[in-house]
C-alpha positions as protocol buffer text, in pm:
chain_id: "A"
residue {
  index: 1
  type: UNK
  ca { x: 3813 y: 2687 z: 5478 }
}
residue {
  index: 2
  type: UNK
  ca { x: 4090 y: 2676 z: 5756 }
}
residue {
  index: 3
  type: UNK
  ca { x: 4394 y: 2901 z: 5744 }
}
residue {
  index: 4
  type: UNK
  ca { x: 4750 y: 2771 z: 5754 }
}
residue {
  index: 5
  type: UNK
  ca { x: 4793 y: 2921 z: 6068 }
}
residue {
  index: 6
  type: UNK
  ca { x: 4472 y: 2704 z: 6183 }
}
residue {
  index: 7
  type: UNK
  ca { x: 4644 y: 2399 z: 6057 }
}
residue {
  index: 8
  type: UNK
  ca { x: 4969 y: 2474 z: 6279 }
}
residue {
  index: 9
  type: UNK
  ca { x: 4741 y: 2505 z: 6576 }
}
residue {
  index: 10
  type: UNK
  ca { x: 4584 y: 2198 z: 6490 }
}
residue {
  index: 11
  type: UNK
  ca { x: 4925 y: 2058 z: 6521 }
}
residue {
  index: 12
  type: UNK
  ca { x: 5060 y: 2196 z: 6807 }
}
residue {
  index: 13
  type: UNK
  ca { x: 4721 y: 2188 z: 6974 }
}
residue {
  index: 14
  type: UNK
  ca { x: 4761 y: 1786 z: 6957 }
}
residue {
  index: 15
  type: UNK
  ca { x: 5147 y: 1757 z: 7019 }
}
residue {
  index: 16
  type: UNK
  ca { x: 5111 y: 1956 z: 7365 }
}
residue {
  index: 17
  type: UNK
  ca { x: 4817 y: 1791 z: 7459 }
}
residue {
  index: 18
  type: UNK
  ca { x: 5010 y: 1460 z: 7446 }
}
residue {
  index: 19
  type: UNK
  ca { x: 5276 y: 1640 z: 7642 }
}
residue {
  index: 20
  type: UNK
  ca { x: 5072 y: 1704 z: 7900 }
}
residue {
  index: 21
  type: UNK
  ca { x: 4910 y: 1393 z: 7952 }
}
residue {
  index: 22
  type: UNK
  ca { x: 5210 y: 1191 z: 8001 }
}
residue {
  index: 23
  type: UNK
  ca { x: 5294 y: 1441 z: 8302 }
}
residue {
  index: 24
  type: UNK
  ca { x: 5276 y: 1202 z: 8638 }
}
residue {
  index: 25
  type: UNK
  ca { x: 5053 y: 1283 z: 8892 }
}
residue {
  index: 26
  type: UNK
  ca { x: 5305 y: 1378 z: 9191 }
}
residue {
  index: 27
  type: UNK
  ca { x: 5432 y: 1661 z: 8913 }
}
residue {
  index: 28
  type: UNK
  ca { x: 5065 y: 1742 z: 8869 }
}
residue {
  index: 29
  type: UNK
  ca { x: 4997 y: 1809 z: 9244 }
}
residue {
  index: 30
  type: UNK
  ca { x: 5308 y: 1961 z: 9304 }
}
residue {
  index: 31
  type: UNK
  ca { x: 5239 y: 2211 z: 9002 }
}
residue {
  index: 32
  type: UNK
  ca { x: 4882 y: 2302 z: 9137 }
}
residue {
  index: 33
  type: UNK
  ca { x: 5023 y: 2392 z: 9471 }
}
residue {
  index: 34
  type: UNK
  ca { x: 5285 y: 2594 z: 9333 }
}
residue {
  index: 35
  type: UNK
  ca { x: 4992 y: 2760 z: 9131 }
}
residue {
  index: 36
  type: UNK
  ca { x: 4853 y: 2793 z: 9459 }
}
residue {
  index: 37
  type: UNK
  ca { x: 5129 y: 2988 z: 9644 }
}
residue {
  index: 38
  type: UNK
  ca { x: 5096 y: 3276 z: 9352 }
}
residue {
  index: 39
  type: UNK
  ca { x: 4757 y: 3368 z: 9463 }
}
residue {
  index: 40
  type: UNK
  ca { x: 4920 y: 3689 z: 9622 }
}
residue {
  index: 41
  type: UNK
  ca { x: 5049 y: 3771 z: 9256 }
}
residue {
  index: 42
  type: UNK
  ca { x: 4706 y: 3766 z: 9058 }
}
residue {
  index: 43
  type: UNK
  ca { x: 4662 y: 4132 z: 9214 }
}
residue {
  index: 44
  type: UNK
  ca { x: 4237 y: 4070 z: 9316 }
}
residue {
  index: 45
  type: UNK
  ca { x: 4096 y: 4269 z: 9534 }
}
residue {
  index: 46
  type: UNK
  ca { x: 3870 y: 4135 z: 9825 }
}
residue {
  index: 47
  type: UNK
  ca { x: 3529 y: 4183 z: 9642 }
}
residue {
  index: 48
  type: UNK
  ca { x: 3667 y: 4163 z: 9344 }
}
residue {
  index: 49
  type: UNK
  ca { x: 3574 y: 3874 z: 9095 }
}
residue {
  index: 50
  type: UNK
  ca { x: 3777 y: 3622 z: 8960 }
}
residue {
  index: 51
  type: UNK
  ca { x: 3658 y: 3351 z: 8741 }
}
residue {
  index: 52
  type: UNK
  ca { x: 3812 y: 3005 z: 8773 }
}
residue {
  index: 53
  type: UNK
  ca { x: 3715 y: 2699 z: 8576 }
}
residue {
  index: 54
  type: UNK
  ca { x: 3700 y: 2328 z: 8665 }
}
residue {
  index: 55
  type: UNK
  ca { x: 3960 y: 2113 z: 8528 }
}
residue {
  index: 56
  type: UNK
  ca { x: 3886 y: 1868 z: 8281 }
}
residue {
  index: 57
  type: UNK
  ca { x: 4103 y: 1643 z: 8104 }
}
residue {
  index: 58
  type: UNK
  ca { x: 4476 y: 1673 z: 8188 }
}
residue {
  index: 59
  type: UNK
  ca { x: 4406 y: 2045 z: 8275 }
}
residue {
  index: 60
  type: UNK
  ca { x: 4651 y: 2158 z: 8562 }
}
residue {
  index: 61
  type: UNK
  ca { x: 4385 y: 2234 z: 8881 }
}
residue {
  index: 62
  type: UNK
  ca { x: 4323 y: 2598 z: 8946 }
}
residue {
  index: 63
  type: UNK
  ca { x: 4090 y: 2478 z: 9232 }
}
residue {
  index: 64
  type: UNK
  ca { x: 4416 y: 2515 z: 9504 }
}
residue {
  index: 65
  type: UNK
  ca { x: 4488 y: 2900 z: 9362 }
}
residue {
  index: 66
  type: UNK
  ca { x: 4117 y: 2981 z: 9352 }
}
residue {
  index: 67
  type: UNK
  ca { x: 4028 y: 2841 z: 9730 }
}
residue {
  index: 68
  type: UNK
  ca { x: 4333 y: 3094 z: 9845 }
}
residue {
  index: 69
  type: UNK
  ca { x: 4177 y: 3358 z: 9633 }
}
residue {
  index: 70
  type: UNK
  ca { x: 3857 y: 3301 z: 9818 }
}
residue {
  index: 71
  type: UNK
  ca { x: 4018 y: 3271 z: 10173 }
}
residue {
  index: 72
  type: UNK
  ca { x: 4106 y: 3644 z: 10104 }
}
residue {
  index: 73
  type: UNK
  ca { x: 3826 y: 3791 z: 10033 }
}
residue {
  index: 74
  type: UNK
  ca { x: 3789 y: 3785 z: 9654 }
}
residue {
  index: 75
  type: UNK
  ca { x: 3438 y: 3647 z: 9528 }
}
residue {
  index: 76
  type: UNK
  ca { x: 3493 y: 3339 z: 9294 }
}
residue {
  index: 77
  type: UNK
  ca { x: 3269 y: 3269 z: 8975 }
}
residue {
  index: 78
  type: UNK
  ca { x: 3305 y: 2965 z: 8692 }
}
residue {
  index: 79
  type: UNK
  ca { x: 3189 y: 3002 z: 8308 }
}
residue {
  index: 80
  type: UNK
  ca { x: 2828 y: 2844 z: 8199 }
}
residue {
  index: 81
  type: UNK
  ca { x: 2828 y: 2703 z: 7834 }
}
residue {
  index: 82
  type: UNK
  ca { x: 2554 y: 2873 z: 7621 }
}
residue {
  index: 83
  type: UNK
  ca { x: 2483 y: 2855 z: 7263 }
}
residue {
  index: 84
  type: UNK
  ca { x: 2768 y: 2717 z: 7078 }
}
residue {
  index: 85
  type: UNK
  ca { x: 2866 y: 3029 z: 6903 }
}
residue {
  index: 86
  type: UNK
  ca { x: 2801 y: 3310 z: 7210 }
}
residue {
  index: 87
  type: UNK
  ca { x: 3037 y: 3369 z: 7471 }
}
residue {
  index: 88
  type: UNK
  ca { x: 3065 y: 3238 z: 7839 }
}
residue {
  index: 89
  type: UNK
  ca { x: 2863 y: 3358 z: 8131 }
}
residue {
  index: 90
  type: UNK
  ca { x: 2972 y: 3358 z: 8473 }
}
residue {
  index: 91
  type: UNK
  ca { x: 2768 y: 3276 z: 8787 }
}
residue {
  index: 92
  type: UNK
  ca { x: 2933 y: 3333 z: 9150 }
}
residue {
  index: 93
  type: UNK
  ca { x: 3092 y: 3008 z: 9322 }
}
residue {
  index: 94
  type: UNK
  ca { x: 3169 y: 2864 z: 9627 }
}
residue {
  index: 95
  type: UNK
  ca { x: 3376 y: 2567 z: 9746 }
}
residue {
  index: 96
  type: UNK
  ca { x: 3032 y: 2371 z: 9846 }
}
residue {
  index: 97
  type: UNK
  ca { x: 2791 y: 2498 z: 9582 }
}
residue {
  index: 98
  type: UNK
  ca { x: 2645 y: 2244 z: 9358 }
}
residue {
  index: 99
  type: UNK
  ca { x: 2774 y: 2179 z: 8994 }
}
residue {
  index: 100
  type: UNK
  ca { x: 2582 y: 2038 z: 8713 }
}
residue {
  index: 101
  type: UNK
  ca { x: 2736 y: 1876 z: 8413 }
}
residue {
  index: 102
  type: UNK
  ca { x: 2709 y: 2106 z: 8105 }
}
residue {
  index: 103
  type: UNK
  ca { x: 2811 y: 2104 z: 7785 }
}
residue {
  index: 104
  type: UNK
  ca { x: 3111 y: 1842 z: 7767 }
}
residue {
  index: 105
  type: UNK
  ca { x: 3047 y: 1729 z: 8023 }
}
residue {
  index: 106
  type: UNK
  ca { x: 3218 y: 2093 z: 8235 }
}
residue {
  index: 107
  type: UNK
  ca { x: 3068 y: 2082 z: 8581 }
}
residue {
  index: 108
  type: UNK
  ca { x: 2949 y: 2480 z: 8596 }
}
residue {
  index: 109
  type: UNK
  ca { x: 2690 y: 2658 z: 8868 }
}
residue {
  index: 110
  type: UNK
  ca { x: 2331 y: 2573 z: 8873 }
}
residue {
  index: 111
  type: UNK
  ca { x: 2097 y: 2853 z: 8780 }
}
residue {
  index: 112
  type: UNK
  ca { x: 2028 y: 2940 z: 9105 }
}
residue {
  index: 113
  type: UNK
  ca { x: 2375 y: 3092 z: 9163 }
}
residue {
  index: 114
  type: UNK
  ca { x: 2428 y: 3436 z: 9086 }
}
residue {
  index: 115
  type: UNK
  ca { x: 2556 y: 3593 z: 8778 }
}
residue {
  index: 116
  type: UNK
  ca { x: 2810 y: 3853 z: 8741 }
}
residue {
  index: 117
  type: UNK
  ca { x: 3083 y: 3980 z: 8512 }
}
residue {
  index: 118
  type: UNK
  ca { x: 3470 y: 3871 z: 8617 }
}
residue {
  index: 119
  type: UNK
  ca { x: 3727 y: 4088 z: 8726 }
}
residue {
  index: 120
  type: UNK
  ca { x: 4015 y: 3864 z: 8652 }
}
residue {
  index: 121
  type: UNK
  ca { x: 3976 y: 3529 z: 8382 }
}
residue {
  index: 122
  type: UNK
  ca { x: 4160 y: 3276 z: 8500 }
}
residue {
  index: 123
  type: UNK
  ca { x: 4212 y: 3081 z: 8112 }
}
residue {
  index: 124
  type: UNK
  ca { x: 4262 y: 2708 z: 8060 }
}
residue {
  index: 125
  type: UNK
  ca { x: 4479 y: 2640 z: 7734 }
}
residue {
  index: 126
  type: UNK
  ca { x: 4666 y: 2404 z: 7584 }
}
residue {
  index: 127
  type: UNK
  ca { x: 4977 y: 2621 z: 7464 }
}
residue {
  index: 128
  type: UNK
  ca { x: 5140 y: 2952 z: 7534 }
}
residue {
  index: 129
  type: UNK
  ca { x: 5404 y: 3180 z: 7391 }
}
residue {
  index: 130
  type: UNK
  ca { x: 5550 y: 3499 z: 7564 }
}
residue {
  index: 131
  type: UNK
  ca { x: 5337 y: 3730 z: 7389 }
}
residue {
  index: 132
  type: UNK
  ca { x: 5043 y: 3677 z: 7535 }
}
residue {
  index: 133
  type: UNK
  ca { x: 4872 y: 3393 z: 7263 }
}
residue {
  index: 134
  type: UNK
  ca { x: 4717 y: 3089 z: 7332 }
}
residue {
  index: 135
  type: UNK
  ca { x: 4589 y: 2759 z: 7190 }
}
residue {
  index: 136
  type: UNK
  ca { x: 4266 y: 2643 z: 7352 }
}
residue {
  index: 137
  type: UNK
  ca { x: 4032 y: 2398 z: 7219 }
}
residue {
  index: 138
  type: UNK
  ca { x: 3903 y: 2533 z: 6903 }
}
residue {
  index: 139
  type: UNK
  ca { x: 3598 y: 2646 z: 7023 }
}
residue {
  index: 140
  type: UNK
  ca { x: 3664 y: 2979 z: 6999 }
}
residue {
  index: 141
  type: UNK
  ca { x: 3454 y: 3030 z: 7342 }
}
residue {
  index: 142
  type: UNK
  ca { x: 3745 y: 3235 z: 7594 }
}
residue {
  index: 143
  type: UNK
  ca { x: 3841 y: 3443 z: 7214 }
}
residue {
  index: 144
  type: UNK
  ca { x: 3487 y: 3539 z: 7246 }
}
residue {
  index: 145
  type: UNK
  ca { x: 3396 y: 3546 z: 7601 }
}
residue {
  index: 146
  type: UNK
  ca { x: 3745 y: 3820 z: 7628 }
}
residue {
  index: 147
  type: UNK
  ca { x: 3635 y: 3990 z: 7319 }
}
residue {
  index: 148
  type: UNK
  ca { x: 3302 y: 4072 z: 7432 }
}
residue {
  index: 149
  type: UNK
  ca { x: 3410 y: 4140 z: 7812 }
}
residue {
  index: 150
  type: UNK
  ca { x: 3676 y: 4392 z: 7725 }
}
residue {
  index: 151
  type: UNK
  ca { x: 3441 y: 4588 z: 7476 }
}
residue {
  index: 152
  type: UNK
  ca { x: 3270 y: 4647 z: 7822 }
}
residue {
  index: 153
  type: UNK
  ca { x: 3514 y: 4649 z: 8073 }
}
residue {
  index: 154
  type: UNK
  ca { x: 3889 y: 4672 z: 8221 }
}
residue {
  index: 155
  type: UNK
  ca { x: 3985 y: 4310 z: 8309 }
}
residue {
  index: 156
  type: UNK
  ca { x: 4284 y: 4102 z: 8306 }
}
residue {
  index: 157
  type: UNK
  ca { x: 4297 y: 3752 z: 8143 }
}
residue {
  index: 158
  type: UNK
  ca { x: 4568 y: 3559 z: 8304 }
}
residue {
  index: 159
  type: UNK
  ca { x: 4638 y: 3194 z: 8114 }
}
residue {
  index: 160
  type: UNK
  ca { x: 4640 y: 2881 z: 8369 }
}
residue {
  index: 161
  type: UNK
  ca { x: 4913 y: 2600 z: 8241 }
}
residue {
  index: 162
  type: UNK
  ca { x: 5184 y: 2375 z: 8322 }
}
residue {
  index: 163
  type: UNK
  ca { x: 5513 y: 2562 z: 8295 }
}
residue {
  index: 164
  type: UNK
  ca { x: 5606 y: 2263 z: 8008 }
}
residue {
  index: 165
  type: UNK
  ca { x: 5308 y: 2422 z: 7780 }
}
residue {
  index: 166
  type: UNK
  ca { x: 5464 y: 2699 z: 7700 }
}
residue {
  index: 167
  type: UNK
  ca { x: 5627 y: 2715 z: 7303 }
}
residue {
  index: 168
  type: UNK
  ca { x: 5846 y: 2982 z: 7139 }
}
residue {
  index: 169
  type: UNK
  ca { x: 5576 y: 3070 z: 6901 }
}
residue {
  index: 170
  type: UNK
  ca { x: 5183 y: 3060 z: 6863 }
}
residue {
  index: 171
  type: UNK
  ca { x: 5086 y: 3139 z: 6518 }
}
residue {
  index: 172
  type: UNK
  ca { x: 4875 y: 3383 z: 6553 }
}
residue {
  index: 173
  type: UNK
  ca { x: 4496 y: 3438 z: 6371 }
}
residue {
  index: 174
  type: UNK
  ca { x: 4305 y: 3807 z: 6399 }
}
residue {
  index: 175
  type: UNK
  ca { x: 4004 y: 3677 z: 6613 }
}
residue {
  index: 176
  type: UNK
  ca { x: 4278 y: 3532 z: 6911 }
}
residue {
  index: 177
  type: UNK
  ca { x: 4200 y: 3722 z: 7283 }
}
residue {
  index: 178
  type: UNK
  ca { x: 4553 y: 3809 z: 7416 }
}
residue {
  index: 179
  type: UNK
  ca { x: 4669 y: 3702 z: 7807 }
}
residue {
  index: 180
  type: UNK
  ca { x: 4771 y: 3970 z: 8021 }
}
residue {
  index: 181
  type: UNK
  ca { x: 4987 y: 3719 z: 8214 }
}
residue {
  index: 182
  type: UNK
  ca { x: 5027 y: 3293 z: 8232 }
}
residue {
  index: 183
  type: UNK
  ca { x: 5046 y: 3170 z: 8539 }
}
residue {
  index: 184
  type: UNK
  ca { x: 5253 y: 2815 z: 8548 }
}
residue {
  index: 185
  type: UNK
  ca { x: 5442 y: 2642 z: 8900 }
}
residue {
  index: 186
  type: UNK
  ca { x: 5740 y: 2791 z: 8766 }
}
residue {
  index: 187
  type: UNK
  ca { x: 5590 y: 3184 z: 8801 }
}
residue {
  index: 188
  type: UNK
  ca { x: 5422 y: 3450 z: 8669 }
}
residue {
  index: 189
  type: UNK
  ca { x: 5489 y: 3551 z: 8298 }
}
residue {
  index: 190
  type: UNK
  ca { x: 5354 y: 3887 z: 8226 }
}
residue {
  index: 191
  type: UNK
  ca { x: 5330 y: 3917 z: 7853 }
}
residue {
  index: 192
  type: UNK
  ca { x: 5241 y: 4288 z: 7821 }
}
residue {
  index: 193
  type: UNK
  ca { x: 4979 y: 4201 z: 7553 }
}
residue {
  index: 194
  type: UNK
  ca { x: 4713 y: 4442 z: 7669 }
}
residue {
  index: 195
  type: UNK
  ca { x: 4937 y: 4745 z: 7801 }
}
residue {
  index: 196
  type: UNK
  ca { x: 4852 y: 5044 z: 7635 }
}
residue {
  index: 197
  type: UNK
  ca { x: 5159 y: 5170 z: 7677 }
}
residue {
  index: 198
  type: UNK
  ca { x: 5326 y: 4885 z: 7469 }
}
């Protein structure tokens, strides 16, 4: 049985979506090479890993900010779609490696690419407040895929979205994975979500 709060993200889940597919493309490649230009800000250290995704959909494209990641040493994985209720894996990535289609159709890493556990989640969404919540999909996968990360190890989750995506308020459910920071064209939004000094 859903929750009221799951029927307000149902929602606002559908009215940003729309929002963000009526953006035209010359504001979509401008915003990805803002993205771009922040790479210095998502604090990675070379051998570090950060995990990217590939756009799908109306998705703003990390690819820009994860190629200048790369060119500076950090190593760069994407998520692999499992079961429908586990959590992501990540396999290493570079710009030439070969994709396959998984699960909806995601291009991810074939199997002969190496897996490994991300430093730094880069987080596709389709909303964002201040606080560090999100609206994804409704698959529940990056709520798990953080869930299970952090009961393992220090990382930082940083959200991925057009600065228009953000919203005053994200009702919130017990299960949701908080961002550490959103990154949009506009800047860098630290939310404080997972300071333990908050």
């Amino acid at each position: 049985m859903s929750s009221l709060a799951d029927d307000r993200k149902r929602l606002l889940r559908a009215a940003m979506l729309a929002r963000r597919d009526a953006l035209p493309p010359d504001e979509r490649a401008a915003a990805a090479a803002a993205l771009a230009a922040l790479a210095g800000r998502v604090a990675a250290g070379p051998g570090e890993v950060v995990a990217g995704f590939m756009p799908i959909r109306s998705e703003i494209d990390p690819r820009p900010l994860m190629l200048r990641l790369g060119a500076a040493g950090v190593r760069l994985a994407l998520p692999v779609i499992g079961a429908r209720d586990a959590p992501l894996s990540f396999r290493l990535w570079t710009e030439h490696a070969p994709l396959v289609a998984g699960p909806f159709g995601i291009l991810q890493p074939t199997e002969a690419a190496a897996p490994c556990e991300p430093d730094i989640v880069l987080v596709p969404l389709a909303a964002f407040d201040r606080a560090g919540h999100r609206i994804g999909y409704g698959g529940g996968y990056y709520d798990r895929t953080l869930g299970a990360l952090r009961a393992r190890r220090t990382l930082r989750a940083l959200g991925v979205a057009f600065a228009m995506q953000e919203v005053e308020t994200i009702p919130a459910s017990r299960h949701d994975a908080l961002l550490d920071a959103v990154l949009t064209e506009a800047g860098v939004i630290e939310t404080g979500a997972n300071d333990p000094r908050s």
